[in-house]
C-alpha positions as a Markdown table, in Angstrom:
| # | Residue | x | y | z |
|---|---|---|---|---|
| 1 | Unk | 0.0 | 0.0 | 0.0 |
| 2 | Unk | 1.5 | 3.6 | -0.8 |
| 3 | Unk | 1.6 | 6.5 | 1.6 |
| 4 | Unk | -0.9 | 9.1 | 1.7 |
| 5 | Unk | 0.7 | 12.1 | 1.0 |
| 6 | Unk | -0.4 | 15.3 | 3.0 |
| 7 | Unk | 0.2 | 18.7 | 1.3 |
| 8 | Unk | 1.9 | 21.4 | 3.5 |
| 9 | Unk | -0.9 | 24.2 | 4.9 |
| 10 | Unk | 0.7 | 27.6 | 3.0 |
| 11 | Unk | -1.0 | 29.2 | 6.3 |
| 12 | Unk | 1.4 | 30.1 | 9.5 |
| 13 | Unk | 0.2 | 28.4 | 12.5 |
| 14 | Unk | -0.9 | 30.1 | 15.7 |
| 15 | Unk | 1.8 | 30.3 | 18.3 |
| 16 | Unk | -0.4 | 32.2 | 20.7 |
| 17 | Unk | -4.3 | 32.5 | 21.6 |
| 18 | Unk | -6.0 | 34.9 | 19.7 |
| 19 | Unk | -8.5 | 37.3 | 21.6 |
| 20 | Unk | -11.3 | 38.8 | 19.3 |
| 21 | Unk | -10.8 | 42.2 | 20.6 |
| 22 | Unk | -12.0 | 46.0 | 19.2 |
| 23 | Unk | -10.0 | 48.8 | 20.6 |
| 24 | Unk | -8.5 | 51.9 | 19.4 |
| 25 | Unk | -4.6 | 51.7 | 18.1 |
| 26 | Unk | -2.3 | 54.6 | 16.9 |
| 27 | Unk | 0.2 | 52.6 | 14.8 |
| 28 | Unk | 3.9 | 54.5 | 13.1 |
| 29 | Unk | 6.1 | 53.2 | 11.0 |
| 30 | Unk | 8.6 | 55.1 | 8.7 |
| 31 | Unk | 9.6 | 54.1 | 4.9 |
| 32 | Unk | 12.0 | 56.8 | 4.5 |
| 33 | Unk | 9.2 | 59.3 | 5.9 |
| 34 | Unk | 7.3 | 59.0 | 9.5 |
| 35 | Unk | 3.8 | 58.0 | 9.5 |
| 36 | Unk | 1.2 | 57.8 | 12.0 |
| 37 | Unk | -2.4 | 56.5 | 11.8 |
| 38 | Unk | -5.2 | 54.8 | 13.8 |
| 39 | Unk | -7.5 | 52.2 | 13.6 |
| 40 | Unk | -9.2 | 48.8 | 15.5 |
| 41 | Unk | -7.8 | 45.8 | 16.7 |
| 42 | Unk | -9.9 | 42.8 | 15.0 |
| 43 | Unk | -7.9 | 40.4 | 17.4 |
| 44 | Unk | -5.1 | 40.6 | 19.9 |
| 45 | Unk | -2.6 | 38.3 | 20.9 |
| 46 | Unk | 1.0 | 38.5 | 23.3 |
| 47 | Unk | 2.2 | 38.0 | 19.9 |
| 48 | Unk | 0.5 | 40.4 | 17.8 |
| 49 | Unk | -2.3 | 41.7 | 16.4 |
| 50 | Unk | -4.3 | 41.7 | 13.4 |
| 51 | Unk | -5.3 | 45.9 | 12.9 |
| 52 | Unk | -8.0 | 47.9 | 10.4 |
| 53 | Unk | -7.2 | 50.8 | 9.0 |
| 54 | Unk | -7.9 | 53.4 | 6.2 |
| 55 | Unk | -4.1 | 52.9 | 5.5 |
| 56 | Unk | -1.6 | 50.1 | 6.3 |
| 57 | Unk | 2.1 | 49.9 | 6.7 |
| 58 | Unk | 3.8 | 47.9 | 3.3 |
| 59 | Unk | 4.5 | 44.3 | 4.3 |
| 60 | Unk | 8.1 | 43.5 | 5.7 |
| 61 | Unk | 7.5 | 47.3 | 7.3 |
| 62 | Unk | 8.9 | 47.9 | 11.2 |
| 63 | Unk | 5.7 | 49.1 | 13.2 |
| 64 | Unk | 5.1 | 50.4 | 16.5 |
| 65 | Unk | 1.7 | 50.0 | 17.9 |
| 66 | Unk | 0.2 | 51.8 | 21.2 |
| 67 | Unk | -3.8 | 49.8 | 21.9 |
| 68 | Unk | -5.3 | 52.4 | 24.0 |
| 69 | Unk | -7.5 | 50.6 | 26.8 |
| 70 | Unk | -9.9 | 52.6 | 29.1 |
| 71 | Unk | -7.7 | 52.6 | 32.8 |
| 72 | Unk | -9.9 | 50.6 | 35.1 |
| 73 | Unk | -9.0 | 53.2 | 38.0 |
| 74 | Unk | -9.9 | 56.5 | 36.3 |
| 75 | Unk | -12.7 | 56.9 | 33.4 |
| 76 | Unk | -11.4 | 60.0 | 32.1 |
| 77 | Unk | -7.7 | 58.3 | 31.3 |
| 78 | Unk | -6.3 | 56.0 | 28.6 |
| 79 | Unk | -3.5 | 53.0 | 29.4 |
| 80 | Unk | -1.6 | 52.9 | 26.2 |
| 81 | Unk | 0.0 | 49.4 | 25.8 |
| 82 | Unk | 2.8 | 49.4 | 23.2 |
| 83 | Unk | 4.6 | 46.8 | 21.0 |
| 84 | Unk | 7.2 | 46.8 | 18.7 |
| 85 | Unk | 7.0 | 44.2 | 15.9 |
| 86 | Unk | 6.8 | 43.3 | 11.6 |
| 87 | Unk | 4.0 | 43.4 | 9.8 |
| 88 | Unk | 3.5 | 40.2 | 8.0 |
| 89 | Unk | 0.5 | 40.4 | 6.1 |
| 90 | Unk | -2.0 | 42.9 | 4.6 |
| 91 | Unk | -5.5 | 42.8 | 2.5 |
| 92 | Unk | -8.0 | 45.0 | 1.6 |
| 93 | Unk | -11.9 | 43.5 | 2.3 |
| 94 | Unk | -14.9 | 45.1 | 1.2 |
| 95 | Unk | -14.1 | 48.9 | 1.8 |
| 96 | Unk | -11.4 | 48.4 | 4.8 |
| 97 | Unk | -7.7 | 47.7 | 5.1 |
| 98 | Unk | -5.7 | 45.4 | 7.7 |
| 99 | Unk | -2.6 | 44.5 | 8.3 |
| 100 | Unk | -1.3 | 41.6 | 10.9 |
| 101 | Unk | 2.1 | 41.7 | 12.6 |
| 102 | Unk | 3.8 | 39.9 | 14.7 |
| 103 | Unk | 6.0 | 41.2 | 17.8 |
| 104 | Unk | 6.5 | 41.0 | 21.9 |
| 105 | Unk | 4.6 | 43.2 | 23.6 |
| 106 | Unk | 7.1 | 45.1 | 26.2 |
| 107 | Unk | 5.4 | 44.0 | 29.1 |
| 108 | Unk | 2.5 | 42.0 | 30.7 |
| 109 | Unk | 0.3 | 45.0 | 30.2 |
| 110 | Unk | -1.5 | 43.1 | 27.5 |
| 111 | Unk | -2.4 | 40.2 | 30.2 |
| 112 | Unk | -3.0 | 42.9 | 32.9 |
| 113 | Unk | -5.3 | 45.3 | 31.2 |
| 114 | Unk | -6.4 | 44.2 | 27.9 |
| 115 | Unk | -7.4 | 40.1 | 28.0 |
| 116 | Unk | -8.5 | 41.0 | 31.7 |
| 117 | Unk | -10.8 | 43.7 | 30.2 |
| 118 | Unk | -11.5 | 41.1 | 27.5 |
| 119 | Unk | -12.9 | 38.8 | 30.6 |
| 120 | Unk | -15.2 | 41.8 | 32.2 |
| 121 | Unk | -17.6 | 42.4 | 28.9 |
């Protein structure tokens, strides 16, 4: 009897758990010129996110992203939880752009504030 043969999934896997997430970012990156915009998070992860936006960073791009979280102590103020990272992917879908990338965030803010937030609504 012969072998099955599975093909290869042209997908990346998961490393971390994806938390289906909507909140504000203000996302730079610079290709020879600085550029700031904002969109939503469709999902969060310690790993990365997947953001829309009017405008994405070009794939292979450096990106710094700050997801602005209400602060749980004072209504009035914004935690901004920042990461560092590459986007990896981007597609346009029916009238919206988004863009994925991966990166660390710099701290365990994201656990603290944002997938603890997740866990309250």
């Amino acid at each position: 009897m012969g072998h099955a043969h599975v093909p290869e999934h042209p997908f990346q896997r998961r490393t971390a758990v994806r938390y289906k997430l909507r909140l504000p970012v203000i996302f730079h990156w610079n290709d020879g010129v600085e550029h700031t915009s904002g969109g939503f998070t469709s999902d969060v992860a310690l790993d990365g996110a997947l953001i829309l936006s009017r405008e994405c960073p070009p794939v292979g791009s450096e990106v710094r992203v700050e997801i602005l979280l209400p602060s749980p102590e004072m209504e009035s103020e914004e935690l901004h939880i920042g990461c560092s990272g590459k986007v990896i992917h981007s597609s346009e879908r029916a009238g919206y752009s988004a863009f994925g990338f991966h990166g660390v965030f710099q701290d365990d803010q994201l656990t603290r504030h944002v997938l603890d937030f997740e866990s309250r609504h």
